[in-house]
C-alpha positions in Angstrom: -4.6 -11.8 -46.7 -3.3 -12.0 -43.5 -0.3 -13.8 -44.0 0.3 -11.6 -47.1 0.5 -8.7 -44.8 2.8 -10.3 -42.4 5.2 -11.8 -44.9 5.4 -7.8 -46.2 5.7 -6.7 -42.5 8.7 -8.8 -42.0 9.9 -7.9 -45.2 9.8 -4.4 -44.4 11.5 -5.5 -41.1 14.5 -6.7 -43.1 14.9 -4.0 -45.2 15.1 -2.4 -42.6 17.9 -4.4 -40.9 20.5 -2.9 -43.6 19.7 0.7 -42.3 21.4 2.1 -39.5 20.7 0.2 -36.2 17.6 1.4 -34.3 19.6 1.1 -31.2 22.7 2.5 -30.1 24.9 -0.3 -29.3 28.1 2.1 -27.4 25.0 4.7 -25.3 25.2 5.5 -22.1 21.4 5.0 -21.8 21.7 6.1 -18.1 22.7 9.6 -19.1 20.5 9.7 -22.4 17.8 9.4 -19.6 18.6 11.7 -17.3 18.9 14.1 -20.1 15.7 13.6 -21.1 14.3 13.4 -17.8 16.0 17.0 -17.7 13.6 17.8 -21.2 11.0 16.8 -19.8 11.3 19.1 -17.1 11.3 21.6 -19.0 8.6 20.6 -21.4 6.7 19.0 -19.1 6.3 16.3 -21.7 6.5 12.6 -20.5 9.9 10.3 -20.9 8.9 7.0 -23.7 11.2 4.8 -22.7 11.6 1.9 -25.1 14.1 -1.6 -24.3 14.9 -3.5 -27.5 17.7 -4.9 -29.4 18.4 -4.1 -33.4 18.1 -8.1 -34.1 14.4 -8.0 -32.8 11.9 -8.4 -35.9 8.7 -6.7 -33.0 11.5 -3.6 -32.3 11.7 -2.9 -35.8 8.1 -3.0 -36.4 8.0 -0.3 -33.7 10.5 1.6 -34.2 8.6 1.9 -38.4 5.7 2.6 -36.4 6.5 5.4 -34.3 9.0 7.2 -36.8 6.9 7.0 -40.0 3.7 5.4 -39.3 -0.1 5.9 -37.5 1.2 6.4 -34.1 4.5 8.8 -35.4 2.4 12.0 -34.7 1.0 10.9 -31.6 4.5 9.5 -29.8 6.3 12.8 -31.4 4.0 14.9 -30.0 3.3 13.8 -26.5 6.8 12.0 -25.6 10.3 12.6 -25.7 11.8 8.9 -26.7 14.4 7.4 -25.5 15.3 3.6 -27.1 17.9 1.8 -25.1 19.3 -1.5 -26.0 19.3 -4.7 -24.2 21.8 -6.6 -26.6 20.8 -10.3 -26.4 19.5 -9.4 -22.6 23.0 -9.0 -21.4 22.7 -5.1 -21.8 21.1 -2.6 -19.7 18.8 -4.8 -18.1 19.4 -3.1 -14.7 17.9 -0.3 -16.1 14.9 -2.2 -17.0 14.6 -3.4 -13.7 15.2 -0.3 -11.9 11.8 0.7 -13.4 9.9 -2.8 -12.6 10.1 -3.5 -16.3 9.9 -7.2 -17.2 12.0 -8.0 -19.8 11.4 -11.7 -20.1 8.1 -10.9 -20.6 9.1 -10.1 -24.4 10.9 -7.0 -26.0 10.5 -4.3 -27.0 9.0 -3.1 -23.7 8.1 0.2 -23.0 8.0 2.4 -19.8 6.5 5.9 -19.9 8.0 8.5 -17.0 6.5 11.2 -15.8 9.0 14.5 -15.8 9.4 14.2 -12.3 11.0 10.2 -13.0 7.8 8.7 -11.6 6.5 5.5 -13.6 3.3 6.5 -15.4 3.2 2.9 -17.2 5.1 -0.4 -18.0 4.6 -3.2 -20.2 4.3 -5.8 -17.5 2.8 -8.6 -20.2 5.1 -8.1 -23.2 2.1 -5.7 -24.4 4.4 -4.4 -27.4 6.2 -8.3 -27.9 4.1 -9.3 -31.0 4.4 -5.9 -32.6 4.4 -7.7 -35.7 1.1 -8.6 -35.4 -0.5 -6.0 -33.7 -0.4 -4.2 -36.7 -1.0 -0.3 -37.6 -4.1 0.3 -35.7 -3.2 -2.2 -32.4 0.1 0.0 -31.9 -1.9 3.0 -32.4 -4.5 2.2 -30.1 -1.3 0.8 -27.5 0.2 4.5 -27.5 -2.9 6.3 -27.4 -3.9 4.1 -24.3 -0.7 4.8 -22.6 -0.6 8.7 -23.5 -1.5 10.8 -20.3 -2.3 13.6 -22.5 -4.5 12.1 -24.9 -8.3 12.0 -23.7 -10.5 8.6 -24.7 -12.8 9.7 -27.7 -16.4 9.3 -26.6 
């Protein structure tokens, strides 16, 4: 059963490959953060900002999970997303590093800003790096960990 469910993951995964790329290849990712850094001053709602690549099978599990699946509601409603690619790590990887986030630890990595640019969180083990197999309910239970305003169920 397992391996039924990953074979239709990846599957999914390369469907989705023929779709438009999850990350913009030509963005100034410095300015699409400082704009939402800008948002989020505004809103007061937390800066997700996610490294990948559009050739990374665990990016486009993520990127499925947060636009259609368990954790869409929960990332749309308590971050303003920003995904910035790291081509084949030869892309924006200052930016990663400007925030302490590892990238050879594994992609995609995430780190969450508060409005005021301060680091709330960063994947510092490649947390999000086997996406793939973390399933429906592990990324979930990933963004509802990381979400300042969501409160632990007792």
């Amino acid at each position: 059963m397992k391996q039924l469910l990953t074979i239709l993951t990846l599957m999914a995964a390369l469907t989705c490959q023929a779709a438009e790329p999850m990350y913009n290849e030509t963005a100034d990712a410095r300015a699409e953060i400082r704009q939402a850094l800008a948002q989020a001053a505004t809103t007061g709602v937390p800066v997700l900002v996610i490294f990948g690549a559009n050739w990374c099978a665990d990016c486009k599990i993520l990127d499925m999970a947060i636009k259609q699946g368990a954790s869409a509601p929960l990332v749309a409603k308590e971050f303003n997303v920003v995904k910035v690619n790291v081509g084949r790590f030869d892309r924006n990887v200052d930016i990663a590093q400007s925030y302490g986030v590892p990238l050879k630890n594994g992609i995609p990595a995430v780190v969450v800003l508060s409005p005021k640019n301060q680091v709330l969180y960063i994947t510092r083990d490649g947390e999000l790096a086997d996406a793939r197999n973390m399933g429906e309910n592990g990324i979930y239970e990933f963004f509802k960990k990381v979400t300042p305003g969501v409160k632990a169920k007792t």
